[in-house]
C-alpha positions in Angstrom: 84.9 100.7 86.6 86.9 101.1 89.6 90.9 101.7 89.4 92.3 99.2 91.7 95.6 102.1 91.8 93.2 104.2 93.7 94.3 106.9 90.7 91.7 109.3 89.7 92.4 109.4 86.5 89.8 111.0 83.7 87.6 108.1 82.3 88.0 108.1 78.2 84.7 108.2 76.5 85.0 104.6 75.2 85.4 103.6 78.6 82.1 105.2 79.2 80.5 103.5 76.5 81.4 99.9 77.1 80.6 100.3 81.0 76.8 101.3 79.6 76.8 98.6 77.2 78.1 96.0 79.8 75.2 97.1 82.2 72.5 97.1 79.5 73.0 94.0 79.1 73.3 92.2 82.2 69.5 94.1 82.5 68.6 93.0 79.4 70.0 89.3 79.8 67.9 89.1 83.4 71.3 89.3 85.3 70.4 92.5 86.9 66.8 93.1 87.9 65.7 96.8 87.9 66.3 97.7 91.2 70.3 96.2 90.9 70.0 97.9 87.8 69.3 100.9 89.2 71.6 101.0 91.7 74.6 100.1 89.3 73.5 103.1 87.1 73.6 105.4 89.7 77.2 104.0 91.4 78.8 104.4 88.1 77.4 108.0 87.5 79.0 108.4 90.8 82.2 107.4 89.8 82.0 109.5 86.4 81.4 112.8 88.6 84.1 111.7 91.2 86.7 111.2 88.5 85.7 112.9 85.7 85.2 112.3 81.9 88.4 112.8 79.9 86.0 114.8 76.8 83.4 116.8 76.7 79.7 116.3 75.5 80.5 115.7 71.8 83.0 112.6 72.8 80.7 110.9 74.7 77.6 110.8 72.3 80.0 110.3 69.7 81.3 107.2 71.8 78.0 106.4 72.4 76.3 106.5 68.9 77.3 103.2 67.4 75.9 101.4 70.6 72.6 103.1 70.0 72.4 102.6 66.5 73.2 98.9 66.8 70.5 98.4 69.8 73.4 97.4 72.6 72.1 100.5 74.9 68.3 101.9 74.9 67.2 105.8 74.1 66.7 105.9 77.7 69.7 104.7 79.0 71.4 107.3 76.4 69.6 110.3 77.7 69.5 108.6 81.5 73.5 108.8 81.5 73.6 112.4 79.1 70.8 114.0 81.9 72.5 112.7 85.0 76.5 114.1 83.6 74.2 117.3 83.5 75.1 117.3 79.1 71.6 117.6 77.9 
């Protein structure tokens, strides 16, 4: 996710969503064990605080949604990134 510009722009929802759905699956492939796993998570919530979300709650579940239904990111991982922006 990081802006090569050094800009810190917003992040778009869909952005969001694909970054989730990238890392879920390198864990789910073996790519990443837990701990890099993990770590990635928490780097990338990192970045989402230091640059913000360009949407609210409602845009991000909404970007979010389709990767759920479809089984490309886990309930946990859904509520993991939702707790840690603080949008539960």
């Amino acid at each position: 996710m990081s802006d090569q510009s050094g800009d810190l722009t917003p992040i778009k929802p869909a952005r969001v969503a694909q970054e989730i759905a990238k890392l879920s699956a390198a864990r789910k492939s073996g790519e990443l064990k837990a701990d890099a796993y993990d770590m990635k998570f928490a780097r990338m919530i990192q970045e989402l605080r230091d640059r913000r979300i360009d949407g609210g709650r409602d845009e991000i579940v909404a970007a979010l949604k389709p990767l759920l239904d479809a089984g490309d990111i886990t309930e946990k991982e859904h509520f993991r990134l939702i707790a840690q922006l603080g949008m539960r």
